[in-house]
N, C-alpha and C positions, 0 to 999 in steps of 0.2 A: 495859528502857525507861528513858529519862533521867529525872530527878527533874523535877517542874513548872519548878522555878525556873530548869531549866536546859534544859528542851525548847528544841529547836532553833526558829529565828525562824519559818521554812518550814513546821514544822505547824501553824501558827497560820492558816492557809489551811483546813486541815482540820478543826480546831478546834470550827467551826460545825454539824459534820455527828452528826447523833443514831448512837448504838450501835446498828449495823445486824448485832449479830450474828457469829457466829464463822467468818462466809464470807469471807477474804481470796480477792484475784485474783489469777489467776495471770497471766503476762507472754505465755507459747505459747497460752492456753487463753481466755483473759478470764473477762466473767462469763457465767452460762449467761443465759439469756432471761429462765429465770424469779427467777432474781436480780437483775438489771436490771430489769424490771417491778416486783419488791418495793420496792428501792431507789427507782425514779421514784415510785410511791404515797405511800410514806413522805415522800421531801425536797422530791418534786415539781419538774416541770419546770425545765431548765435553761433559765434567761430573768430577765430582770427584772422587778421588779413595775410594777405602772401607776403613776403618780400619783396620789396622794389631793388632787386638787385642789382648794383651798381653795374654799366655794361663794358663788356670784355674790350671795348675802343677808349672807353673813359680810363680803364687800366691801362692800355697799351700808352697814350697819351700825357700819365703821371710818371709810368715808369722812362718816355722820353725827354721828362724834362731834366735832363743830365746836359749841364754844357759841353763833358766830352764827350757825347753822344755827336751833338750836334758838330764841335767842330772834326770828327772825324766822317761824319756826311759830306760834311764841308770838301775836307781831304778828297775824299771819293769822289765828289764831284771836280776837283780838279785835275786830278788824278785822269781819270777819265776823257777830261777836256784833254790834258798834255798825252793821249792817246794812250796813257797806259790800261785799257780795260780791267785786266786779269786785278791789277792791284785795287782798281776800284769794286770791281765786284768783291774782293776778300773782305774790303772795309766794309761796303752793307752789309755783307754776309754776317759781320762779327756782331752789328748792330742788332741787326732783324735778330739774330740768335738770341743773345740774352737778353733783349726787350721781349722777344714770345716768351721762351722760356717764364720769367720770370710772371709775366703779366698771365700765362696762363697757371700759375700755380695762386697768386695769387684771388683769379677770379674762380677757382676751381673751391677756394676752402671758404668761401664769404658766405654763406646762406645758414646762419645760427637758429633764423627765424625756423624756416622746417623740423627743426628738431622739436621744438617746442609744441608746432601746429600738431607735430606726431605725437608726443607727449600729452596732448590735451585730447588727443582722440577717447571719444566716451562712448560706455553704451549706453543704448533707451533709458529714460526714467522713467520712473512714478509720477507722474501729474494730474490735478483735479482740470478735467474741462468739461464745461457745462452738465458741471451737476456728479460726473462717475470720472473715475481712476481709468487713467489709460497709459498705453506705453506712447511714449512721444520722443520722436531723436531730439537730442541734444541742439541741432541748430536750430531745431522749431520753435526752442521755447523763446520766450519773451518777458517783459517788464508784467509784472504781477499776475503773471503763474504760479501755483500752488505746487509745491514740488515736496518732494519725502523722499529721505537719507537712510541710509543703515548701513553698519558697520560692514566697511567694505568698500560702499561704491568712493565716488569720487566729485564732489560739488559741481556741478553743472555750469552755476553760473553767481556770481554774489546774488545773496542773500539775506532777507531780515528773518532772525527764527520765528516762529510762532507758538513753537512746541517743542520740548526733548523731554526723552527720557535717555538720561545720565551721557549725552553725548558728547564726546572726545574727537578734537581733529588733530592733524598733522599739518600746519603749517608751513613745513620748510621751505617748498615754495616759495615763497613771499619772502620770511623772515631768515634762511638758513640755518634754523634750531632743530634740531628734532625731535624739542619736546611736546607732549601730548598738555592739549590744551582744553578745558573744561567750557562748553558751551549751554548757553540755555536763552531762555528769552529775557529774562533778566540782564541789564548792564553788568558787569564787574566792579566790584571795590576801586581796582586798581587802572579802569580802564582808560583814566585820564593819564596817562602814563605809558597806554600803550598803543602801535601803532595800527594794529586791527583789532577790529572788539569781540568781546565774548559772547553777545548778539547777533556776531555775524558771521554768515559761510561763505568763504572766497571760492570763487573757481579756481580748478583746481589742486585744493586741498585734499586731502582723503580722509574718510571717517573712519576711526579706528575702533570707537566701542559706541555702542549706545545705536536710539536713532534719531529724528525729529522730523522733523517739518516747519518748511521755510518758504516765503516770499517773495520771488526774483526782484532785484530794485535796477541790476544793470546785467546789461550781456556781452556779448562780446569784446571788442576793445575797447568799451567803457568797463572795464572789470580791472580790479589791482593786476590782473592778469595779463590784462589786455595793456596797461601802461608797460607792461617788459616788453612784448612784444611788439611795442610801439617804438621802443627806441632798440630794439634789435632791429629794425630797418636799416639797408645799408644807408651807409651816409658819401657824399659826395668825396673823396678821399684826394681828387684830385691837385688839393692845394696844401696837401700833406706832405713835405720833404721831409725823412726822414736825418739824421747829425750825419750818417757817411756821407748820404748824398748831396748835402748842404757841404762838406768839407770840399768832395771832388767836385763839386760845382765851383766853388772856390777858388781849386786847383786850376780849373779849367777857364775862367775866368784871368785868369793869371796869365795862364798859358795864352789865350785869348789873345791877350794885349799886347804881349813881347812878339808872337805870330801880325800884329797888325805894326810894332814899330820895325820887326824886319823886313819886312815889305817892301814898308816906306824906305828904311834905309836902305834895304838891298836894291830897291828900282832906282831910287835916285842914284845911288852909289855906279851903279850897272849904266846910266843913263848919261849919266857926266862925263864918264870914262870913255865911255863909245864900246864897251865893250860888246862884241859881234861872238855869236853861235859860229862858232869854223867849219862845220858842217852844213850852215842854212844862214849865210849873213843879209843882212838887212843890204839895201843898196845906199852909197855913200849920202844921197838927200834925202832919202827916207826916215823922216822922224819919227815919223808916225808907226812903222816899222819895229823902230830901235828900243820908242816907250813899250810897244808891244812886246819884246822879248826881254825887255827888263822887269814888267809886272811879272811875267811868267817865270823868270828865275827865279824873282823876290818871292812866290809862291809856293814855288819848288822848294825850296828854301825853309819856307813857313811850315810847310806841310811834312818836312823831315822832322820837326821837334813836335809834334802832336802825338802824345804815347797811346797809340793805338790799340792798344791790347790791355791798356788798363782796365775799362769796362771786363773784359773779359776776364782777366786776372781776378777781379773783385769779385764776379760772380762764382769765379772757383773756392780764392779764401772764403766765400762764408758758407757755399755749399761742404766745403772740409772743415769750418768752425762747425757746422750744423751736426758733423759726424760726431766730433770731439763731443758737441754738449749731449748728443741724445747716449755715445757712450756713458756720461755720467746721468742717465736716466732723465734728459730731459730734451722732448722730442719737438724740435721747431715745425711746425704747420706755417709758417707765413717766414719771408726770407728775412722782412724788414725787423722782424724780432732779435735776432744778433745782434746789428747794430743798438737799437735802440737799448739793450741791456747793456751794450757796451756804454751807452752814456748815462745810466740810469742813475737820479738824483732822490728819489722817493720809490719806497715802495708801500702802496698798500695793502694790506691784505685782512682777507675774512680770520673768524678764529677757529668755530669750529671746522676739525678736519682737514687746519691748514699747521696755524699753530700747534693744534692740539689734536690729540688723535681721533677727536671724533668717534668713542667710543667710552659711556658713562663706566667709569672702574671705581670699587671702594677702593678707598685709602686707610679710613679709619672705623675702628669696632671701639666702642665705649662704655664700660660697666659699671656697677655697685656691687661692692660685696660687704657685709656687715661680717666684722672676726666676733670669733667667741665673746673677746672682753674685753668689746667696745660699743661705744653708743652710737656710733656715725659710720657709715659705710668706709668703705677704701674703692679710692677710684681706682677702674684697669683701664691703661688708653692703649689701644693694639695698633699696630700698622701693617698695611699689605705695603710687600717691595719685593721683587720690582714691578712698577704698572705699565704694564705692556698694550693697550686693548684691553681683549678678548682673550688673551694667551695667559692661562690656567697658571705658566711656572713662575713661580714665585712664593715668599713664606710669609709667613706673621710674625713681627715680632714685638714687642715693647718698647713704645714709643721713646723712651727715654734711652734705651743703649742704642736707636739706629740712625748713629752720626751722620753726617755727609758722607765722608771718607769710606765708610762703610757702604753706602748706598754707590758712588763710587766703583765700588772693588764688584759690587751684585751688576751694575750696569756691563761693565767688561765681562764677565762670564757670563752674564744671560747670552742664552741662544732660544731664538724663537721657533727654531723647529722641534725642541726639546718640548714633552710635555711636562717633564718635572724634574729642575737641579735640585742639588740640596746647597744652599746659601747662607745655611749655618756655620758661627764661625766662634773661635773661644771667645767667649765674654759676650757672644750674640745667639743666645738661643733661636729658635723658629718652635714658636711655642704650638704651632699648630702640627706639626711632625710627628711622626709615631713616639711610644712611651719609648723611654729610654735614653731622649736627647735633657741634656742637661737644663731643661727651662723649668723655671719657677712651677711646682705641681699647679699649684693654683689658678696660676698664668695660662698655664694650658688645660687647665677642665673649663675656667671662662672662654677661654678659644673654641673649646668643644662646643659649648651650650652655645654661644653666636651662629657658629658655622652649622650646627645641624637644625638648629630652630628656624633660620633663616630662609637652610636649603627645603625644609620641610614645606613653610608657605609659598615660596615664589614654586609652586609643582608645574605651572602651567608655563613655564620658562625652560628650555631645553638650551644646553651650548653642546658645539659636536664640531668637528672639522672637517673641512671641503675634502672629501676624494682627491680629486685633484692638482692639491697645491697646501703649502702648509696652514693656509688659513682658519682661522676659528673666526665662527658665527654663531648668531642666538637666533632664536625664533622666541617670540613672545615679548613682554614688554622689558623696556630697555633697561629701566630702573632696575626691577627684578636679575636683567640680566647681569649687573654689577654684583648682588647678591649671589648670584648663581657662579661667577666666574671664580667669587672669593671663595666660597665652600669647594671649588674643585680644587683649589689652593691649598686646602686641606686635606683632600683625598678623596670627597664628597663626589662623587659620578653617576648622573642618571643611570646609566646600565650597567653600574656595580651596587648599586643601593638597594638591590629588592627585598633583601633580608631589612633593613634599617627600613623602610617603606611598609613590608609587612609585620612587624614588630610595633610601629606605629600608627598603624592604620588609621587614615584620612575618615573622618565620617562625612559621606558626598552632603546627605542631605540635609544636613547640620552647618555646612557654610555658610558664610557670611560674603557675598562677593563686594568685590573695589565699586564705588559709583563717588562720581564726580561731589555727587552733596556728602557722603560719606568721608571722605576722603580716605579711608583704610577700608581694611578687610581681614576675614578670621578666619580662621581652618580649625578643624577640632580633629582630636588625633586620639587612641586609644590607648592607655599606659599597660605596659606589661606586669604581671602580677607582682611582680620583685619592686616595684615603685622606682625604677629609677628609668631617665630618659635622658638622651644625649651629658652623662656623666653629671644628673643632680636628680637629688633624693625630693621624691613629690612627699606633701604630707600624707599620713592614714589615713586609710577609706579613698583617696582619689583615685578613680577608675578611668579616669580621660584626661584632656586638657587642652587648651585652647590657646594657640599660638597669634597677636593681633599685629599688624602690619598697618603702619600709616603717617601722616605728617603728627608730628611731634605734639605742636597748637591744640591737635583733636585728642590724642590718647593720655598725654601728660597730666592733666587735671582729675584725671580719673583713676591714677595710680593710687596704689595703697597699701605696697608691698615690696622689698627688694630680696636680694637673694643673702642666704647670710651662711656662712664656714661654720662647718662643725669641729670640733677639738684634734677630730683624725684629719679635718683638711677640705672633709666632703661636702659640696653644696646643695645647699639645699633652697627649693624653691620656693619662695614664698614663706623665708623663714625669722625674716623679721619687718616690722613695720613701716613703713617709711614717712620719715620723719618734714618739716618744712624745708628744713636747712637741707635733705639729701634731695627734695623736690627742687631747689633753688640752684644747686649743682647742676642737674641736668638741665635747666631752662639754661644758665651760664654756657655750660657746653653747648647746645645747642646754636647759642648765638654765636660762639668760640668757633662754629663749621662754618655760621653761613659769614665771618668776617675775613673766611680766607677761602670763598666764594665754594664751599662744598655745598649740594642737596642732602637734607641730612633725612633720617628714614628710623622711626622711632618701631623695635617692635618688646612687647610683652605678654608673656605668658599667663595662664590661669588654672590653678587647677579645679579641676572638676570634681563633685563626687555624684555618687548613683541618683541621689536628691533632685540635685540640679540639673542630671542628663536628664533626668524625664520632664522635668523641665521646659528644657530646652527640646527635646523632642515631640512636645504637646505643641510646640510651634516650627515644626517643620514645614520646607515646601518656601520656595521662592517668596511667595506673600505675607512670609513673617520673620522674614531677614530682620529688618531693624526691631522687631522685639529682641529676636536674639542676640542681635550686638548691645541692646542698653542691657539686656541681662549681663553679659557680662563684664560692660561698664560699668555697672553698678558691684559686681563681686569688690567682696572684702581682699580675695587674695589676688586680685590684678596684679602681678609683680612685673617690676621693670628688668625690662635684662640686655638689651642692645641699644644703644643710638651710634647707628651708621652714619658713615660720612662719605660722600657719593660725590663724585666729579668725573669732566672730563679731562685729563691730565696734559699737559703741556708736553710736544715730544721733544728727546732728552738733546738734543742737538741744538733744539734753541736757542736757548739763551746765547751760548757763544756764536751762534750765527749771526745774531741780532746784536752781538757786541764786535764782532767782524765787521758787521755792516757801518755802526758806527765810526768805527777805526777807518774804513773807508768813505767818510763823508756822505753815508746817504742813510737819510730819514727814515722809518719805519712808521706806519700809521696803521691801527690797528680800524678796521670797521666791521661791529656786527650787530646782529640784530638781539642780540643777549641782553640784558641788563646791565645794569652801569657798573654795580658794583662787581658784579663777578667779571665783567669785564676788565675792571680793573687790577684786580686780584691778578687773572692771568697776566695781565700786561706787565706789572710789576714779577711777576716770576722768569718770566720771558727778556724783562731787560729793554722792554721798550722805553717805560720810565721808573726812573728813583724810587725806590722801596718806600722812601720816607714824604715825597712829592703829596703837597696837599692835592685830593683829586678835582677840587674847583679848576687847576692851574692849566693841567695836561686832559682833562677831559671833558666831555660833552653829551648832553644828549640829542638828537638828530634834530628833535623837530625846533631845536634853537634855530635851524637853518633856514625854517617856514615862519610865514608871515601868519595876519589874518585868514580868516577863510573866506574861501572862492564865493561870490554873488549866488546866491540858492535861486533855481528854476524854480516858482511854487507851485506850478503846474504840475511838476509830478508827482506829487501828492493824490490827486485826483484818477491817477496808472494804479496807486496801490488800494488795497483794503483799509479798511478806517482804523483796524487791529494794526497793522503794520506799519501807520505814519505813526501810530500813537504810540510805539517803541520807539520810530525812529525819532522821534521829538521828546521820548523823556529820556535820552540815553544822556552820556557827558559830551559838552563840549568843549574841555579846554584842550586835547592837542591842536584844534586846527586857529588857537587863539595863541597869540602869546602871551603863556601864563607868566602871572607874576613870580613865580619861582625862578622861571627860565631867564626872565627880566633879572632878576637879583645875582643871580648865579654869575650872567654875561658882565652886569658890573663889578664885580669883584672880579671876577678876570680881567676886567679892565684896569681893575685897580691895582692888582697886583703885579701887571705890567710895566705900570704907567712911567714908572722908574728905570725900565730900560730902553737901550737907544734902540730905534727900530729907523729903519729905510722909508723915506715918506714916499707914499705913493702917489703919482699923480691921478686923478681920476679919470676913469675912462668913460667916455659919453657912446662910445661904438663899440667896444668888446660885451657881446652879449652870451649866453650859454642855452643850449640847447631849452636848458629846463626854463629858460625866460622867452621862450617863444611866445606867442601872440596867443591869445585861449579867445576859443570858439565857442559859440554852444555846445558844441558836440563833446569839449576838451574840459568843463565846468570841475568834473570828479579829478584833476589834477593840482596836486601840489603847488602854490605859492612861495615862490623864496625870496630871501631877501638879494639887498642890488648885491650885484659882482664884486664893488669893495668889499663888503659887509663879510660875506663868505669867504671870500682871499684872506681875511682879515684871522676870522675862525681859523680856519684851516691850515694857514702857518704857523698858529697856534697849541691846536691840540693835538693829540695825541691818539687819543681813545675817543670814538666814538662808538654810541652805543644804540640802541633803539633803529636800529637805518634800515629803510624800505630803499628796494630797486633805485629809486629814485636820486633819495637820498646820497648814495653809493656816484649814480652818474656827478649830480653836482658837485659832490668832493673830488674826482680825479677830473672832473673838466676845470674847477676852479685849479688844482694844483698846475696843471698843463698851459692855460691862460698865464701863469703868472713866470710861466718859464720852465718848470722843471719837466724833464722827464720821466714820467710816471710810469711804474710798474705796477699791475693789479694782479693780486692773485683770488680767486674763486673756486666754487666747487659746484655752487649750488643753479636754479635757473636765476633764481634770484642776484645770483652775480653778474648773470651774462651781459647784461646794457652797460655794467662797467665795463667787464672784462673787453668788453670789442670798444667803449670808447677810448680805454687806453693805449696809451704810448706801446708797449708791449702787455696785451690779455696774455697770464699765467695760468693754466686749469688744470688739477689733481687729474691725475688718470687714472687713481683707483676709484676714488668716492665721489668723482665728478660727473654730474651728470653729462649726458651726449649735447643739451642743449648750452653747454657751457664752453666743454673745448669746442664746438662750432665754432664758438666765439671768439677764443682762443689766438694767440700766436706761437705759446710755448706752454706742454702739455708733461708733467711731472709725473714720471710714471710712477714712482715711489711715493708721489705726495708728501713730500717731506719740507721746507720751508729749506731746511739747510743746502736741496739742490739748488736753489733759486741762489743762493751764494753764491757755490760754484758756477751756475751757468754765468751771472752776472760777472765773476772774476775772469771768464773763458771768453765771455763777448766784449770786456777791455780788453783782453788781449790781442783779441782781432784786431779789435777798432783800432788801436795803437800802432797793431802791424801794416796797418790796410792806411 
């Protein structure tokens, strides 16, 4: 067994689980019944726990610690004494009223937790127990159960694989990406790097292709799962005053004190004089009397300058701020969210589908074409605009005429209910438009041959628009669906293409399908007798040909052909060689997408002749797919003809939102679970930091935040099968170490600091964070961070953080709130939700946001647009200011 400090990151899953004894499982066999039943006694159901929902007294009791609450009780009860009833009952009344009011809306929207328990609702699995497969609920399982996935269900509970074939999950969950993640029992290259491994299935995740089988290591709220849902528990709120109520507390504090020195003056004043009530006097020795009707004035007195109806005023302005903001699409669920926007000094937010539209779009197509009478290809670099989503209108043009200004003039006339403007303009072709429009010929038969080869492969990818509402959506995979969006761009439409569909007919049983070790995939299509396909001339004798789709890395090395112009103009495929220097172009390009954080998506053509169909038909049938991909890796005429450039795009209001923001003094921090560099990319388009900023300065990766790793239980090793420690003991352990990387990185941050003045902070021995609470056995599969300076330290710091688990996300806005600021979060995902509710005011998307998220929530963007959070923010100072 490996030493603690160097246990693998992946038993930290297991971590949580009590020594259950010297009964490992076996893989043929599972556990017997009555060790499952021991097991389920012991750890107990696999499930989440409820919420300890904060109670409706403990709200009643925050929202009266208002000191003009109190001195208008005060009032009332004097009120009352100098026998005026009527006016003292109006003063409870006013109280009782917006202290219910308020405390019951507040305890009405607090339960984030249910959403999620609803969300994790699963059906039966697959399980090995004692020896045969049976269906078994989801709470029955336990720590080393035998479990089996397929494309479709939904992870159970973490797990170590033991087995796939070509299996794919969705993490968003966890990480808020949406992209599809390659699983096997095998660690990943890159896994020291990342924050869940490629060996392992988190609860739930969903499995999107493939299937496997896997190992239970933890269950319930021992699960990355179960850490959200652990800190979506309410928390005690009651020592929370939000900036209004700290200002009127203030007020009333003020008020307080001038009400206690008029009093004093009025009694004394009232006492010296002798002055007598002419309707009720004291008798001329009665002192005792005299002081008594001199406190009572002095009272009287007191109690006229206590502005009674402030409270109530206050709860009218933010109920009328609440109209204004949800007018501009942003819907407050909790009251104290106005204000706190009105003070708001930081905002953070997620990227995808906050920033950005959370929706993969090409931007770029990129070509070779070899002229008649030359020896090197000519590059074509195309561009889609405008990138909308999912929304078809928009053209292609040539990179190099489509200015700003121009992109510009396409942003103000795009209408998204439109499915096709024309954006063509003099001197800017839209080379993908019907014949006729003034674009380069060339320009646009390369435009042809991308968009129809493209739309050819991705078949299994549909886009269509909702019935009822303008929206457009895909079914099938998302990459694909980029492709798909762009060929409509073109004119390309599943249910207008049946002539171009039957003209090139798909050979079903000739395919090549996508798998995770593959990384691409082939389609074979039928040429029509005239030789030509999407506007380029095949050579003689080719009777078919074979369209390949895939990352770059895998099809690149195996080119051996580009496309080359005949004298008339027309291309031809596979019409001339491809040389080192045109090979070195496209690896250049390729790295030219991912430096301005595109996915790039390499596809090329092949022709076929009658030779090689029977060929390739002698290995028909699922079990001889990868002969037929090296066959046609290995052809001579592999010709290059597309590298895509795929992202998700930043929406267009950004940037000047995020420079609004800064013209108003408040910080922008961007946190996702993305990679660094692409997070960076967006960041800098976006305006959070300097185009030209080394990224050491302004950014981070998360697990800089985590220490060493947690003390390993070695006990439960003895829970799993001997197959299943023996992964989880040869996988990587440097995230839950501090690598030496991350050590270099943090000094040179330091260094590059070191030269400016910063505010020394005193150390604090008692401000602790939630994430530094005291670890149990139970608590072992949790994160280590460093001290509360350390973090404060980061975090005023950077800018971009990248790699963030749940976790991760809590300790940045509780460090930024610790240190003073008022923190704004915005989320989408579940994975945001333990931010979004530990924040100052929780922001959540109302389109792409999950239910478990606005739970969370205080302010719910119906448009999900980043640029409302402006406005709301500009709408709640204005309150604040007026209030």
């Amino acid at each position: 067994m490996a030493d603690a400090s160097e246990r693998s990151s992946l038993a930290k899953c297991s971590d949580a689980v009590a020594d259950h004894g010297t009964f490992g499982s076996d893989e043929a066999q599972g556990l017997s019944d009555e060790e499952a039943a021991r097991r389920l006694a012991e750890d107990g159901p696999n499930e989440l726990d409820g919420t300890a929902s904060e109670s409706f007294l403990s709200i009643l009791i925050t929202q009266m610690k208002n000191v003009i609450f109190l001195l208008t009780l005060c009032a009332a009860c004097v009120s009352y004494a100098m026998g005026d009833g009527v006016k003292a009952a109006v003063l409870v009344g006013i109280v009782v009223f917006v202290c219910g009011i308020n405390a019951i809306g507040e305890y009405s929207a607090q339960d984030a937790g249910a959403e999620l328990r609803k969300q994790m609702a699963r059906a039966p699995v697959t399980a090995v127990r004692a020896g045969r497969e049976a269906e078994i609920e989801v709470r029955q399982l336990v720590v080393g159960d035998i479990v089996k996935v397929h494309m479709g269900d939904m992870v159970p509970a973490d797990m170590v694989i033991l087995h796939s074939v070509d299996l794919q999950t969705n993490e968003a969950v966890l990480t808020g990406e949406p992209h599809e993640k390659a699983k096997s029992s095998k660690p990943g290259k890159k896994d020291d790097d990342e924050s869940f491994k490629s060996n392992m299935l988190y609860s739930g995740t969903s499995v999107v292709s493939g299937s496997g089988k896997g190992e239970i290591v933890a269950t319930g709220m021992h699960t990355q799962v179960g850490l959200i849902a652990k800190r979506l528990k309410s928390t005690d709120t009651t020592a929370n005053i939000n900036p209004l109520q700290q200002s009127i507390n203030y007020l009333g504090q003020v008020i307080g004190g001038i009400c206690v020195v008029i009093i004093v003056v009025a009694t004394a004043v009232s006492f010296a004089t002798g002055y007598q009530n002419p309707m009720d006097p004291c008798a001329d020795d009665d002192d005792v009397c005299l002081l008594m009707s001199s406190a009572s004035r002095g009272l009287i007195m007191a109690v006229s300058i206590i502005p009674h109806g402030l409270p109530f005023v206050v709860m009218v302005m933010l109920r009328v701020g609440s109209q204004e903001m949800a007018v501009r699409h942003a819907v407050v669920t909790r009251r104290t969210a106005v204000d706190y926007l009105g003070a708001t000094s930081v905002i953070c937010t997620d990227k995808t589908g906050t920033l950005t539209l959370g929706k993969m779009t090409a931007q770029a197509a990129i070509g070779l074409c070899r002229a008649p009478s030359s020896e090197e290809a000519a590059e074509s670099h195309l561009e889609f605009y405008p990138l909308k989503g999912l929304s078809p209108n928009g053209g292609m043009f040539e990179a190099s005429k489509l200015t700003p200004e121009a992109r510009k003039r396409m942003d103000t006339k795009f209408c998204m209910r439109e499915r096709r403007q024309t954006f063509a303009e003099p001197g800017l072709p839209d080379v993908s438009a019907p014949v006729g429009d003034e674009a380069d010929e060339l320009s646009a038969r390369m435009a042809r041959a991308h968009l129809v080869m493209g739309f050819l492969n991705c078949y299994g990818t549909k886009l269509a628009r909702a019935e009822d509402s303008d929206e457009w959506f895909t079914t099938g995979n998302m990459t694909e669906a980029a492709i798909k969006v762009a060929a409509a761009k073109g004119g390309l439409w599943d249910d207008e293409a049946a002539d171009l569909q039957a003209n090139l007919e798909r050979q079903l049983d000739l395919e090549v399908p996508f798998t995770s070790g593959r990384k691409m995939m082939a389609t074979i299509h039928a040429l029509p007798s005239d030789g030509l396909a999407a506007g380029m001339r095949f050579p003689a004798g080719t009777s078919h040909f074979a369209v390949l789709k895939g990352a770059p890395d895998r099809i690149l090395p195996h080119l051996s052909a580009v496309l080359a112009a005949s004298a008339e103009g027309e291309l031809q495929a596979a019409g001339a060689e491809m040389s080192e220097e045109e090979r070195g172009v496209v690896k250049q390009k390729n790295s030219d997408l991912a430096a301005r954080a595109l996915r790039s998506l390499l596809v090329a053509i092949c022709p076929l002749d009658s030779g090689e169909m029977d060929h390739l038909r002698s290995r028909a049938g699922a079990g001889s797919a990868e002969e037929r991909l090296q066959a046609l890796l290995g052809s001579s005429k592999l010709c290059f003809l597309t590298l895509w450039g795929i992202f998700d795009p930043p929406r267009s209001q950004v940037p000047l939102s995020v420079q609004e923001c800064h013209g108003a003094g408040i910080r922008v921090v961007m946190i996702t679970g993305d990679q660094r560099e692409t997070a960076m990319a967006i960041a800098q388009q976006c305006n959070i930091i300097e185009k030209d900023v080394d990224p050491l300065t302004r950014s981070a990766v998360c697990k800089e935040l985590q220490t060493a790793a947690p003390v390993v239980d070695k006990s439960v090793s003895r829970s799993l099968s001997k197959q299943a420690t023996e992964i989880l003991d040869s996988s990587p352990m440097a995230d839950w170490k501090r690598t030496t990387s991350a050590d270099s990185e943090r000094k040179k941050r330091e260094a590059f600091y070191s030269n400016e003045e910063t505010a020394v902070r005193e150390p604090s021995l008692t401000r602790q964070l939630s994430i530094h609470e005291e670890k149990t056995p139970k608590s072992k599969h949790e994160p280590q961070y460093l001290p509360v300076e350390e973090i404060a330290e980061l975090a005023s710091r950077v800018n971009v953080w990248a790699r963030a688990q749940p976790t991760d996300k809590v300790a940045l806005v509780e460090s930024l709130i610790h240190e003073g600021h008022v923190t704004a979060m915005t989320g989408d995902g579940v994975n945001d939700a333990p931010a979004l509710k530990q924040a100052d005011a929780g922001i959540a998307m109302g389109i792409s946001g999950t239910a478990v998220a606005k739970n969370a929530s205080d302010l719910i963007l119906m448009d999900d647009d980043f640029a409302t959070i402006v406005a709301a923010v500009r709408e709640g100072r204005r309150i604040y200011s007026n209030t």
